[in-house]
C-alpha positions in Angstrom: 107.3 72.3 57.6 110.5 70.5 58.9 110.0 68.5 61.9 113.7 67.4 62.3 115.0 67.3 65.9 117.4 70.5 66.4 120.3 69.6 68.1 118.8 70.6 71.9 115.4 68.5 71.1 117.1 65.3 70.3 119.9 65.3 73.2 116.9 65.6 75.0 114.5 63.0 73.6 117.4 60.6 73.8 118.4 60.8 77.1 114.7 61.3 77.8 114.1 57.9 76.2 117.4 56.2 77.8 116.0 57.3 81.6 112.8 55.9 81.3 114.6 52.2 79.7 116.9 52.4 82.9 115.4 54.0 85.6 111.3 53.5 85.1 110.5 50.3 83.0 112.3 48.5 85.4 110.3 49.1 88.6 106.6 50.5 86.6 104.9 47.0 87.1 106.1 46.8 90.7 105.1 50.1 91.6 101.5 49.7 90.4 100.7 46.0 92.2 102.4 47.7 95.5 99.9 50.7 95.3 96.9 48.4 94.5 97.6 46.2 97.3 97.5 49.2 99.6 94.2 49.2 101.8 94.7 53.3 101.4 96.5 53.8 97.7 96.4 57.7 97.5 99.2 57.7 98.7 102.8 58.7 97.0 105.4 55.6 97.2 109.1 56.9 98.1 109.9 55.1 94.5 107.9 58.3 92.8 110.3 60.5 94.6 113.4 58.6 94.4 112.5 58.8 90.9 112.1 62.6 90.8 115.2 63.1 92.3 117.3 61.3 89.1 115.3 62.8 86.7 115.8 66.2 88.6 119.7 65.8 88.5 119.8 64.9 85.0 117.6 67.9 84.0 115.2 65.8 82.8 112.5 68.3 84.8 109.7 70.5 83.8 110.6 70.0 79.9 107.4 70.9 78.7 108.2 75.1 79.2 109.4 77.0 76.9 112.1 78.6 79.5 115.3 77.9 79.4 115.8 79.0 82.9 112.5 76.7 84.5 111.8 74.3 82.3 113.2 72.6 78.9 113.6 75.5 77.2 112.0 73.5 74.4 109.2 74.6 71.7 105.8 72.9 71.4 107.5 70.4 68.4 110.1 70.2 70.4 108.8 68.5 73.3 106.2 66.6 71.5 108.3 63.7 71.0 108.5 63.8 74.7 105.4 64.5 75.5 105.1 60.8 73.3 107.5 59.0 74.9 105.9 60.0 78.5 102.7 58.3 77.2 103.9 54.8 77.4 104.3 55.2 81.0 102.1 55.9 83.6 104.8 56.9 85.4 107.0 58.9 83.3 105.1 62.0 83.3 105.2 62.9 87.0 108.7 61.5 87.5 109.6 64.4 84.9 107.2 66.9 86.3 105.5 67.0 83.2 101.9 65.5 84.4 98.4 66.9 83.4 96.6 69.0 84.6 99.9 70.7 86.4 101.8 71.4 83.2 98.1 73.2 81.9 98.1 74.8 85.5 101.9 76.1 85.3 101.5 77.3 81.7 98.6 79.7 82.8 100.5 80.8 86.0 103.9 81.2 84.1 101.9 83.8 81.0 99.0 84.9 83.4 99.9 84.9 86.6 101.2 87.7 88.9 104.2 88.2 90.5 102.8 86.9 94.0 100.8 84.3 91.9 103.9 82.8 90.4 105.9 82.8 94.3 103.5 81.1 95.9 102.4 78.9 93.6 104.6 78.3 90.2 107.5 78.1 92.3 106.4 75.4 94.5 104.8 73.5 91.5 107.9 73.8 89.3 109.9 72.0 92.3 107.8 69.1 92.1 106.4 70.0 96.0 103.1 70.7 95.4 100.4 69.2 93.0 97.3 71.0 91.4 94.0 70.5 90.1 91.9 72.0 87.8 88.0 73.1 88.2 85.9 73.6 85.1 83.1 70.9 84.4 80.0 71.0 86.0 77.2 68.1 86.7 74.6 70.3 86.5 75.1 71.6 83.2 76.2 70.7 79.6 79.9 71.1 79.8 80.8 70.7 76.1 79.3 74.7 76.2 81.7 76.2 78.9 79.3 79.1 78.9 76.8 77.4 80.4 78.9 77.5 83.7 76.6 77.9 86.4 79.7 78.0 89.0 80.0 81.9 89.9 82.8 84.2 90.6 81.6 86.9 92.3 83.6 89.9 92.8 82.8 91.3 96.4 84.7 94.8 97.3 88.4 93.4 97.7 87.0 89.4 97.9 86.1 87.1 95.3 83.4 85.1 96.5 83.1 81.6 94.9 79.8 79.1 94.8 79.0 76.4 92.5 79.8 72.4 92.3 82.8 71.0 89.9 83.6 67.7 88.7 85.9 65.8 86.9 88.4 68.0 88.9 91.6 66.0 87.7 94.0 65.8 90.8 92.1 66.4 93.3 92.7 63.5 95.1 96.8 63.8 95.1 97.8 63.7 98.6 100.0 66.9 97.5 97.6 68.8 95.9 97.5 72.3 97.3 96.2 74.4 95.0 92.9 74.5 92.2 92.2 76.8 89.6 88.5 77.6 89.8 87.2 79.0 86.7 83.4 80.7 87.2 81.0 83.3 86.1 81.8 86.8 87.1 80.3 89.5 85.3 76.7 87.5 83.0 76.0 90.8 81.3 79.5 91.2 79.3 80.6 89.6 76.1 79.8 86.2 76.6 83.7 85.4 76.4 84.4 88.0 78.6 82.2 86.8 81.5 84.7 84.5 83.6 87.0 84.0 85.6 89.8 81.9 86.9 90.9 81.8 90.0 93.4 80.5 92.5 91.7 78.3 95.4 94.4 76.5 98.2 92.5 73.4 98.7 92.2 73.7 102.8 90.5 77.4 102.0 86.7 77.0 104.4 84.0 76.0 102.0 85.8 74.0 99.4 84.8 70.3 99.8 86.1 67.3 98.0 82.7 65.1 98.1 83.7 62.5 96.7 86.1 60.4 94.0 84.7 59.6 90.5 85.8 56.0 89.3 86.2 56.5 85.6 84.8 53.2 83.7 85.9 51.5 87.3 88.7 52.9 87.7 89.9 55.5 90.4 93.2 56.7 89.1 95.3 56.6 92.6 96.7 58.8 93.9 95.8 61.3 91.1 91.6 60.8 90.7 88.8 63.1 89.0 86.5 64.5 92.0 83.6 66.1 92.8 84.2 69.5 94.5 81.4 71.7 96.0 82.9 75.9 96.6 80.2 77.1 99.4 80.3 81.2 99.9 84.3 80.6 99.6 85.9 84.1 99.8 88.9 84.6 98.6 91.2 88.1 98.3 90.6 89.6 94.6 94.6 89.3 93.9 93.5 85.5 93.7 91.8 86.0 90.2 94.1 85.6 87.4 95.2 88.2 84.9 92.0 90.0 86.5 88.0 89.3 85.9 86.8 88.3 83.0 90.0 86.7 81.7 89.0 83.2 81.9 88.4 82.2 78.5 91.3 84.1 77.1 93.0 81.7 79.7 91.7 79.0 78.6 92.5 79.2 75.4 95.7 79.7 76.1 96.2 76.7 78.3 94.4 74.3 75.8 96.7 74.9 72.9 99.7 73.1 73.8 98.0 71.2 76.6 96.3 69.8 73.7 99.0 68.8 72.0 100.7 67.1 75.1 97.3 64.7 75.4 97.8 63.8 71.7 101.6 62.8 72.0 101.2 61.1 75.0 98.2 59.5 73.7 99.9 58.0 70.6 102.9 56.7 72.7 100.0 55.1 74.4 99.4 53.1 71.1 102.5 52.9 70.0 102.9 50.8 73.6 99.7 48.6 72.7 100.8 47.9 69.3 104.2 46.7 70.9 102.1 44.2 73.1 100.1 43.2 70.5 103.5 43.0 67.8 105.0 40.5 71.2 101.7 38.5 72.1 100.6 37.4 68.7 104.2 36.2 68.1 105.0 34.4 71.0 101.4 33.0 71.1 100.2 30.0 69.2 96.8 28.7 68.5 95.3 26.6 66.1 98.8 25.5 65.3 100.5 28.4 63.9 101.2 31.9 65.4 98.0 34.3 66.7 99.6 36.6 64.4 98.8 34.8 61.1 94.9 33.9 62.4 92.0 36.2 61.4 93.6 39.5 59.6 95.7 40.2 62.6 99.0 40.9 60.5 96.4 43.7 58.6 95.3 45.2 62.0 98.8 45.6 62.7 99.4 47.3 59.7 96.5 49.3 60.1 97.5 50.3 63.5 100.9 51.2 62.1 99.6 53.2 59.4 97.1 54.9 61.7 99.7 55.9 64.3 101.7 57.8 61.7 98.9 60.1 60.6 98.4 61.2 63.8 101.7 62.0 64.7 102.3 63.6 61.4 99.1 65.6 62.1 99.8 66.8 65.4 103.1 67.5 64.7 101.6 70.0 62.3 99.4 71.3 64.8 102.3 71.7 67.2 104.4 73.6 64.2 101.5 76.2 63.9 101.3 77.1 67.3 105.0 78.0 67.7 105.1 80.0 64.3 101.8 81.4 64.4 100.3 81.2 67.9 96.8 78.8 69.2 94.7 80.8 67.5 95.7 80.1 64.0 96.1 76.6 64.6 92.6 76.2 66.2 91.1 73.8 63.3 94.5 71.6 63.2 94.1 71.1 67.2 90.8 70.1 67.4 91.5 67.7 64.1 94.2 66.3 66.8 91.9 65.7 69.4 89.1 64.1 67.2 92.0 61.7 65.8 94.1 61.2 68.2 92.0 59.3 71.1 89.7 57.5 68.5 92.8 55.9 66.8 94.6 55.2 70.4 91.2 53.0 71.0 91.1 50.9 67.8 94.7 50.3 68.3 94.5 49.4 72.1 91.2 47.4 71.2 93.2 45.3 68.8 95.7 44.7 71.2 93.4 43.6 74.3 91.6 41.3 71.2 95.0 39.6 70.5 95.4 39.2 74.3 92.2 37.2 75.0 91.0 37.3 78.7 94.3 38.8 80.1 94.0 42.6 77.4 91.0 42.8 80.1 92.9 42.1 83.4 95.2 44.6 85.3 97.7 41.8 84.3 98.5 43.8 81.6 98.3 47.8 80.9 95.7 47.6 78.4 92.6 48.1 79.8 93.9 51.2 82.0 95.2 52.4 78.6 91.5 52.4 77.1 90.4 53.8 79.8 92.5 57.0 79.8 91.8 57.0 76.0 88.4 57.3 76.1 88.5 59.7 78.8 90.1 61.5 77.0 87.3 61.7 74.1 85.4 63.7 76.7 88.5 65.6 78.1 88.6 69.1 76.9 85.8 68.8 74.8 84.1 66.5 73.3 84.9 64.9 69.7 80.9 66.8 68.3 81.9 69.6 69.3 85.9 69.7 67.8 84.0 68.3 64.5 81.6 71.8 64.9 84.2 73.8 65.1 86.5 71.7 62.1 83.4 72.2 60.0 83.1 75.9 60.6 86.6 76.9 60.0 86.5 74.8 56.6 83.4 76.6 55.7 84.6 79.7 56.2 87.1 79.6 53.1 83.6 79.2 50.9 81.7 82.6 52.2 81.8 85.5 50.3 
């Protein structure tokens, strides 16, 4: 394995890394106590899109596709230093067009979706106009099991008919958010991976209703949010199921692969940013009369943190390398090894950084506590760490079995 930057990948990370120093540090802190002070903050400040604009000109746009002609042109190890430096910001990732769940969303549209699909919707999506969400967990059921969907996609003569409640719908609350990819039960009798669908909703379709916002660990997410979304009797023409019925696992498949990899890189340059504060804070910080740095192990927790960092990015680097020489499916134990690490080590590291802050690691003063917020989020995001570990444990056994 050789993970050294080809010639395109680091032109990119570099001026990547230069435009978010210039054009995004600058005005992040700003942009987040504006929107906070905003009696209605789901809203998108003309910063985001002045923003967009630069990084648009400077083809710093849609980096995470492997197109040359849409996107960055740029293989999954490729953009995963990207993907890292994105991860530090909150900002960073929609400024380049590169923000979750739209980059899952324009992956399965760009390999799955038709040629009407792709016009109305990639298009629009790939130009920054439009936002998505993504439908998939259920309250009424045991997610970490996606066939225990309850959610139905009923195929009805030319309609798809849609019924069932969603939550944790990532997006949803974007004031541009247009479109959701519904993924339900179609057909309960065939091959239990073969028994759903996905398919293409426009949010103002009659039936769909956004009930409410879901504060995650008190915490709303504005303007993107996680909602609860009921689908009552919505009908829908059948060319709005993608790749066809019963599809939707091979879909989702698909779209977890890199998408996991992307919520690994971006989640270590999310401790790579904590251990930065912490690095800066217990420097510049004295108490007890010599530097917070040199009190209570704190130069070993930042060695740990150091150390820790690099496995991951070593290992999901790995995991990135086997999906663009072998494909997901052969690098389904390495990226569900990612996803156990890689939020459990952004938490002890961003713990140990709100510790060395004192009061303030738990204020909105400082990015901290956001940051452990998305982390452990993301613990539950796309499955949960039991059931990666099930699924670790079961390719590693399978080398034994005769």
């Amino acid at each position: 394995m050789d993970f050294a930057h080809s010639p395109r990948a680091e032109e990119m990370i570099q001026r990547a890394r230069a435009f978010i120093e210039r054009e995004i540090r600058p005005v992040e802190e700003k942009y987040h106590h504006e929107l906070q002070s905003l009696d209605d903050s789901w809203v998108v400040l003309p910063v985001v899109e002045e923003l967009k604009e630069k990084a648009r000109a400077e083809g710093l746009w849609n980096l995470f596709l492997p197109d040359e002609d849409l996107g960055g042109g740029l293989s999954v190890t490729e953009y995963a230093p990207i993907a890292e430096l994105t991860g530090a910001s909150l900002l960073a990732p929609e400024v380049f067009n590169c923000n979750a769940p739209d980059t899952g969303n324009m992956e399965v549209l760009y390999h799955y979706g038709s040629d009407e699909q792709k016009q109305q919707w990639l298009m629009p999506l790939l130009d920054g106009k439009i936002r998505s969400a993504f439908c998939m967990t259920e309250p009424g059921v045991a997610s970490s099991d996606a066939t225990n969907m309850a959610a139905t996609a009923s195929v009805e003569g030319d309609e798809v008919v849609l019924n069932g409640r969603k939550w944790w719908s990532t997006g949803i609350g974007h004031p541009n958010c247009e479109v959701l990819i519904f993924m339900g039960l179609t057909d309960p009798n065939a091959h239990r991976h073969a028994q759903h669908s996905m398919v293409l909703v426009p949010k103002n379709t009659p039936g769909v209703t956004v009930e409410r916002m879901l504060p995650a660990m008190g915490r709303l997410d504005e303007p993107y949010g996680h909602g609860e979304v009921s689908f009552d009797n919505v009908r829908l023409p059948k060319s709005a199921i993608i790749a066809g019925p019963g599809r939707g696992f091979e879909i989702a498949q698909g779209r977890l692969g890199p998408g996991r990899i992307h919520h690994c890189m971006r989640l270590i340059g999310l401790a790579e940013m904590a251990l930065k504060l912490a690095c800066e804070r217990g420097l510049s910080r004295e108490a007890f009369g010599k530097p917070i740095i040199n009190l209570g192990g704190n130069r070993e927790r930042i060695a740990d943190a150091r150390i820790a960092i690099e496995q991951a990015r070593l290992l999901v680097l790995k995991a990135a390398w086997l999906i663009d020489q072998r494909g997901v499916m052969a690098a389904m134990s390495e990226i569900s090894q990612i996803k156990v690490i890689c939020p459990n080590m952004a938490l002890d590291v961003i713990d140990m950084a709100m510790q060395i802050h004192g009061g303030g690691g738990l204020s909105d003063d400082f990015p901290l506590a956001a940051a452990w917020t998305g982390a452990r989020a993301l613990r539950l995001a796309d499955g949960p760490d039991e059931v990666h570990r099930g699924l670790i444990a079961r390719f590693e056994l399978m080398k034994y079995k005769t």
